[in-house]
Structures are given as C-alpha cells and as structure tokens.
C-alpha positions as CSV (number, residue, x, y, z in Angstrom):
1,X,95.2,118.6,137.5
2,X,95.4,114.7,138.3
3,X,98.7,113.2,138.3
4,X,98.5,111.4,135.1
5,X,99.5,111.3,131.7
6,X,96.9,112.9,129.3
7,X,95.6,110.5,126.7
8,X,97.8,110.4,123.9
9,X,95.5,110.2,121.0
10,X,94.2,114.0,122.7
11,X,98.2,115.1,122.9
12,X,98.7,114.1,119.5
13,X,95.9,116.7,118.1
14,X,96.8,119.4,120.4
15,X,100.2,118.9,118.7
16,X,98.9,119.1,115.3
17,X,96.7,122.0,115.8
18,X,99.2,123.8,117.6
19,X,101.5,123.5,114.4
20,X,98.8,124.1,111.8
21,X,96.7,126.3,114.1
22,X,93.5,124.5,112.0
23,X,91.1,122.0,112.9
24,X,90.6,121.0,109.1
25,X,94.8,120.5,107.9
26,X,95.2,118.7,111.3
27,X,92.5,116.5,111.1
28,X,93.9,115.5,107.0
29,X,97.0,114.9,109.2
30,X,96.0,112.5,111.2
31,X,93.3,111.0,109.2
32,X,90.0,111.6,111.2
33,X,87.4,114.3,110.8
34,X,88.1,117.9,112.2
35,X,84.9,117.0,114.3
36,X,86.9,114.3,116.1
37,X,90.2,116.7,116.4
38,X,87.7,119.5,118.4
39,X,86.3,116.7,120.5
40,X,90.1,115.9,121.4
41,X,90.8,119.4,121.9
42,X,87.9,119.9,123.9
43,X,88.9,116.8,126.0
44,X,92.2,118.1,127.1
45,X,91.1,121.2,127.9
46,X,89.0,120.0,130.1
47,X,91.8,117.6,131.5
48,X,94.2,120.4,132.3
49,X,91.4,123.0,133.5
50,X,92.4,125.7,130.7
51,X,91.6,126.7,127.5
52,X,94.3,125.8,125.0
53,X,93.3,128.1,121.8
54,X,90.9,130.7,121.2
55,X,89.2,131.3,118.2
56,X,90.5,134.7,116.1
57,X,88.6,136.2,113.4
58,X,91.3,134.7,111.0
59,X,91.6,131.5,112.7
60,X,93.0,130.0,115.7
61,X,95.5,131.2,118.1
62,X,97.7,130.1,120.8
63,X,96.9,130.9,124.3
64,X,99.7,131.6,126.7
65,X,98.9,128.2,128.7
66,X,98.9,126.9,125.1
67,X,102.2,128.3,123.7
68,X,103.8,127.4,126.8
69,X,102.7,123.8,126.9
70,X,103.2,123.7,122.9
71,X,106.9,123.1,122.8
72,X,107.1,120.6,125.9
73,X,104.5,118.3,123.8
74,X,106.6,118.6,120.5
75,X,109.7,117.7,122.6
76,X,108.0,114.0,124.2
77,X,107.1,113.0,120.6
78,X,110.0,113.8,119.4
79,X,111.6,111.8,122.0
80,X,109.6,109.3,121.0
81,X,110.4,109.0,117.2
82,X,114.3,108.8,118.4
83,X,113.6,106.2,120.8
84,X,112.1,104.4,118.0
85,X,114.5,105.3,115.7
86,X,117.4,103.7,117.5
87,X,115.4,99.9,117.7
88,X,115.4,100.6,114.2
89,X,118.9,100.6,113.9
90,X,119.5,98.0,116.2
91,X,117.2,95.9,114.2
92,X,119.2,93.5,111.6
93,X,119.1,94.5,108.1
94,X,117.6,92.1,105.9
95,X,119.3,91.7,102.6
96,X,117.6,91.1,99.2
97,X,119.2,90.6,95.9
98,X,117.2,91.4,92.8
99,X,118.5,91.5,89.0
100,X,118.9,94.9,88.5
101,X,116.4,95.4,85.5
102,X,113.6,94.3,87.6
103,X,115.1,96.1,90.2
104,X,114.9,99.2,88.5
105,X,112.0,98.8,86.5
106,X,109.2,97.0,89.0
107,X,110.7,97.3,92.4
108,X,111.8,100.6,92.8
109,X,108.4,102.2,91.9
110,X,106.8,100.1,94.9
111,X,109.3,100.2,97.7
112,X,107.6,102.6,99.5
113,X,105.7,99.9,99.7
114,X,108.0,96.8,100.7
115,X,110.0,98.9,103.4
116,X,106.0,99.7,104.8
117,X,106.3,95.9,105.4
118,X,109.8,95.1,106.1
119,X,111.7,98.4,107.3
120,X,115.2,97.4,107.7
121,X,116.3,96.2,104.5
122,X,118.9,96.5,102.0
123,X,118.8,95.8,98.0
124,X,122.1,94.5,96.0
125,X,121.9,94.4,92.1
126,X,123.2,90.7,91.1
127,X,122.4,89.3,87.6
128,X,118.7,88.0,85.9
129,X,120.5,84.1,85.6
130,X,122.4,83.6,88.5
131,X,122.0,80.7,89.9
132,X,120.6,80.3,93.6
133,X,123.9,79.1,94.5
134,X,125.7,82.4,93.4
135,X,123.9,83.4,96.2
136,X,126.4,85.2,98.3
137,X,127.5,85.4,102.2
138,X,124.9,88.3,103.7
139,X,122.3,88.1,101.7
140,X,119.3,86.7,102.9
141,X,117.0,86.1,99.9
142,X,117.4,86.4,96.3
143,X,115.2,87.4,93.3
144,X,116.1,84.6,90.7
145,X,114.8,84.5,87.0
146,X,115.2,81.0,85.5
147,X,114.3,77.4,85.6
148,X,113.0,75.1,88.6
149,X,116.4,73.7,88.8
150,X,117.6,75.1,92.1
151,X,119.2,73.0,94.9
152,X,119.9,73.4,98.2
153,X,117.4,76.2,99.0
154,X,114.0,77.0,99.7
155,X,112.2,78.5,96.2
156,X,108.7,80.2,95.5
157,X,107.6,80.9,92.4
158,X,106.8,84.4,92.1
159,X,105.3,84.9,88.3
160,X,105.7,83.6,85.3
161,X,107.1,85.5,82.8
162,X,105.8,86.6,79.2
163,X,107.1,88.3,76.1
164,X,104.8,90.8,74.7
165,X,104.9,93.6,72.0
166,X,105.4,97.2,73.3
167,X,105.5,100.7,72.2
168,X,104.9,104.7,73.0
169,X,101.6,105.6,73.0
170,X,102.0,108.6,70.3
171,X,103.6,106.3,67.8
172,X,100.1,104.8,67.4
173,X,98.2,108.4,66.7
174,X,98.6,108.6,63.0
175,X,99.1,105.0,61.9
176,X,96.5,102.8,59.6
177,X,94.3,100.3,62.1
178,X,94.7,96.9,61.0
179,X,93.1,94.0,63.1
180,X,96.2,91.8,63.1
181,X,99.7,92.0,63.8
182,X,100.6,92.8,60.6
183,X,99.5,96.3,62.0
184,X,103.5,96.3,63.8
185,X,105.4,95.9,60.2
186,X,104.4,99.7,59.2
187,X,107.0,100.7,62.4
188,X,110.3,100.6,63.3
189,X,111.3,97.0,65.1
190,X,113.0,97.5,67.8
191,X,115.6,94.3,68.1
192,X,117.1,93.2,71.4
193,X,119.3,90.3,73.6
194,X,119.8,86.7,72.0
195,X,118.2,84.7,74.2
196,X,119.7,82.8,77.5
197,X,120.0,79.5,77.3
198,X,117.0,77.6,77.5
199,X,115.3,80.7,78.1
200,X,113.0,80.8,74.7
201,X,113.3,85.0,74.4
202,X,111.8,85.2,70.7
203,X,113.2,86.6,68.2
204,X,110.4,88.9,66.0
205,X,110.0,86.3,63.0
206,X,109.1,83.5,66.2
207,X,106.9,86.4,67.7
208,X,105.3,87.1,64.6
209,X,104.9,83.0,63.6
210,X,103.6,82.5,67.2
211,X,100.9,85.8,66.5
212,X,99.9,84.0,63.3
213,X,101.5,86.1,60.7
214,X,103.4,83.4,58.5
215,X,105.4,85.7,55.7
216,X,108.9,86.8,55.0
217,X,111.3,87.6,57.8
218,X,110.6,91.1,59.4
219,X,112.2,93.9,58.0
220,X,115.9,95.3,59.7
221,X,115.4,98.0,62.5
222,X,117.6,98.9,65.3
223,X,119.1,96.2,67.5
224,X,120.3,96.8,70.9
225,X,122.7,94.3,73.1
226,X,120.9,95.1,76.4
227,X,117.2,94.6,77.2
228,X,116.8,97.6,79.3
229,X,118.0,99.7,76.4
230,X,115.3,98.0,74.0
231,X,112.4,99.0,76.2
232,X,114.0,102.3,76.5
233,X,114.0,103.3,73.1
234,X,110.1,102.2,72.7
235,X,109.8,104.9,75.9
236,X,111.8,107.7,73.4
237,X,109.1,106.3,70.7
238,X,111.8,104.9,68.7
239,X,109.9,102.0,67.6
240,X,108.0,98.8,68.8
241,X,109.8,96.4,71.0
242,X,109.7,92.5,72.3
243,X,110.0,93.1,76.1
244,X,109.6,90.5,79.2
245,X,106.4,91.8,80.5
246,X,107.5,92.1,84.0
247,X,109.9,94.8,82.9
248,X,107.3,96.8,81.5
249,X,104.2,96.5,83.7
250,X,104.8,99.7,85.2
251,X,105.4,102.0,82.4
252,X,102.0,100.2,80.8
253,X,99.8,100.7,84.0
254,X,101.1,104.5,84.0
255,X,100.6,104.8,80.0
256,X,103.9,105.9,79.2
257,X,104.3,102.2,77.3
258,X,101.0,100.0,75.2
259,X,100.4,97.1,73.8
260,X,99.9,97.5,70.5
261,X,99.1,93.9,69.8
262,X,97.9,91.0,72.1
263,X,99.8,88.1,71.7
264,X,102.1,87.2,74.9
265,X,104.7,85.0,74.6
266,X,105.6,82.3,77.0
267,X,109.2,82.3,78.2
268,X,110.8,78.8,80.0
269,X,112.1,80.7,82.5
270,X,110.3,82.5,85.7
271,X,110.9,84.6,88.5
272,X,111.4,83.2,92.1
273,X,112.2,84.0,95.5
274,X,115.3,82.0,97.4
275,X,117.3,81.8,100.0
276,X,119.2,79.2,101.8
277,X,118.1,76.4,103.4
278,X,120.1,77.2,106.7
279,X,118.7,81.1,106.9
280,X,117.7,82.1,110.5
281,X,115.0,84.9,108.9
282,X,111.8,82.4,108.1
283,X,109.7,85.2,109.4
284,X,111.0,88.1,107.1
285,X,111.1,85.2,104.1
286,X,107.4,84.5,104.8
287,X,106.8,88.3,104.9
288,X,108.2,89.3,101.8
289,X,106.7,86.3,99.7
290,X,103.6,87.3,100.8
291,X,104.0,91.4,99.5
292,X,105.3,89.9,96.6
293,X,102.4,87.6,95.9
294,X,99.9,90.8,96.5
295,X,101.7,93.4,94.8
296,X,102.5,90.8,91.8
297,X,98.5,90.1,91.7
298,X,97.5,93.7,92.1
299,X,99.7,95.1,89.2
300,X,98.8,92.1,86.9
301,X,95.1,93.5,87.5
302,X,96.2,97.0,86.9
303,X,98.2,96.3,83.0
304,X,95.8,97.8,80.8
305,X,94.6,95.4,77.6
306,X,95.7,95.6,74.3
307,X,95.7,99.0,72.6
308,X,94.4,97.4,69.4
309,X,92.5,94.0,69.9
C-alpha cells in the first residue's frame, strides 16, 4: 500500500457505509448519489488492495479488513471534529442584543440559520426603545426599534415596521364575508400597549379611520398591557389583534396567524442594527447585516396576502 493518506472524500464514505452498512442512507448523508458513494468505495479498495464489504443477501457486511479498519477511521474524524471544536472555543464570542419580542418571535425560529453564518455568538434580551447608547460594555451590536436619532454609532436600517390586523385562522370558518373592514366588528378586538412616544402604534378607531371605515368608536374587547400577550391571544383565537408585523411574520408564513384585512399601518419607528463606533468586529457587523438583509427579504416574500381582499 503507498505511504500516503487515502483521499478523504473516499474515507469519509467508507465511514458512512461502515455505520449505515447502505449505499443509499449514506449517500442521503453526505448529499451525493449512492452511485458516487460505490465509486468511492470502489476507489479505496482499490487503494488498500482489499475488499472492504461484501454484499449479503440482506445487505452489506463488514469484512474483517473492514471491521478492523472501521474503528481507526471513526477515531481520525473524530479527532478531527475536537480539533475543530477547540478553535471554536477559542474563537471570541460575538454578542448581539435584540428586544426580546423580536427575539422570541422572528429570531429564534431562524437561528439555525444566523449561527450557520456567525458560530460563536451570544444573544441578550434588552428592551424594543432603548436607545443605542444603552448599549452596554460587551456587547457588540444591538437590535434597536426606534427613530433615526442615534449618535455616536454606526446604524443600518433593517425594515420598516407596520401595524396590521391579525387573527387565528379558524375564527374566520363560520363568519359572514364582507369586502371591507367592517368584516373585523362581528369579532372580538383584541386591545393592546398605548403607544411609545412618537411611535404612532394605532389605536383600533385610528386603524379602522386609516382602513376607511369612519363610524362610531369600536366596540370594548379585551385589552392587554403587553404586546406579546395581544398577539398571543389571537394564536388561542381569542379575537382579532393590531400587531407590529415583524412580530407576526412567522406565525403568518406558517398559518398559525392571517390577515383578515389588508390595510397595514405605518409606524414612525423602525428596526436597525448598531453598534459602536470604536467596535474592533467590522467583519462580523458586515456579516450579520447582510443575513439580516436576506432573511428580512426572504420572509417578507414568504407572508402570505390578505385572507379576505
């Protein structure tokens, strides 16, 4: 046998066969075609000068050069994952602060997603309005919802933000079709925050005015003092709620929330990404406004339209 290394792409299916002992669950494993794990298979067989497997009339099977050599493979990669494991601890964690209701409701279900991109990072809940200056000693960039006011840092704005009219998708089964948003008034109103200061959160009579329903006031309903609690009693299909759209995206694209009505809202305020001015992690910055960018574009894509009009 020559005194080399085998090539790894070839050590990698013998690995992956030798656990699933089939071509077809290996090759899903490593993404290629059973075809292209044989032709690996075949290749380091003919490396080493031995047969590897043989073919059983329920599958395949071990040989003794195999089983031997099996366990010595599995021990280099693993070997390999630690090694890479410890630069990953070595590397520095990179900070990010997000207000937890976006946190919670759009981050978390694409994180998978953000630590693909950045591995080392670490996520602190801080409030929707802080200002950038609130940002604190180790953390390197901030998710901030608010004006364009912010000193003293480097900004991007991330996506603007919209209030629009949601609800469960069964609470809409049995009820009259109106083309209008009159449609809402046969439901429960779901009532939630005041708005922040200089924020423009509506209340229903604005939503309804800015729809173009003029009328009475709305009827009562329930009223919550914490937005995440509002858009969580349209998910128990307790009634139809105002909610900031980037709070809800989610739950629309998967159907557990609609749009009964299509009439968004435009808040003052917006959602950007800072950090200070003096931060030594440009790179990461630069990296994460970019996911942000694409995964803010691609879910915008992904919101379903109105239920009704």
């Amino acid at each position: 046998m020559p005194d080399r290394i085998p090539p790894l792409n070839a050590l990698r299916a013998f690995e992956a066969v030798g656990r699933h002992l089939n071509m077809t669950r290996a090759a899903k494993e490593l993404f290629v075609t059973p075809a292209a794990v044989s032709h690996q298979i075949i290749a380091l067989e003919t490396y080493l000068g031995r047969k590897l497997f043989e073919r059983q009339q329920h599958g395949l099977a071990l040989t003794t050069d195999g089983a031997a050599y099996l366990p010595q493979i599995r021990k280099g990669f693993d070997n390999l994952r630690q090694a890479s494991e410890v630069l990953d601890r070595r590397r520095p964690v990179f900070t990010i602060s997000v207000p937890p209701a976006f946190s919670a409701k759009w981050l978390m279900p694409r994180l998978k997603s953000l630590r693909a991109e950045l591995p080392s990072i670490a996520i602190v809940n801080e409030g929707a309005n802080d200002g950038a200056e609130h940002i604190p000693a180790g953390v390197d960039v901030a998710v901030r919802y608010g004006r364009t006011d912010f000193f003293d840092v480097i900004s991007h704005r991330m996506l603007e933000e919209v209030v629009i009219p949601v609800c469960h998708p069964e609470l809409l089964v049995s009820a009259r079709r109106i083309s209008g948003p009159a449609y809402l008034l046969q439901f429960p109103l779901l009532y939630g925050r005041a708005s922040l200061p200089g924020e423009g959160f509506p209340s229903w009579e604005t939503w309804f005015r800015w729809a173009g329903l003029v009328r009475s006031p709305p009827p009562a309903g329930i009223a919550f003092d914490h937005h995440l609690m509002t858009v969580q009693a349209a998910l128990e299909g307790q009634g139809v709620a105002l909610a900031k759209r980037s709070i809800v995206m989610t739950d629309l694209i998967r159907g557990n929330l609609v749009q009964p009505w299509n009439a968004p809202y435009p808040l003052a305020f917006a959602h950007f990404l800072v950090c200070k001015n003096e931060s030594p992690n440009a790179a990461q910055f630069e990296a994460l406004r970019l996911w942000f960018e694409r995964e803010l574009a691609d879910t915008l894509k992904e919101i379903p339209t109105s239920h009704i009009a």
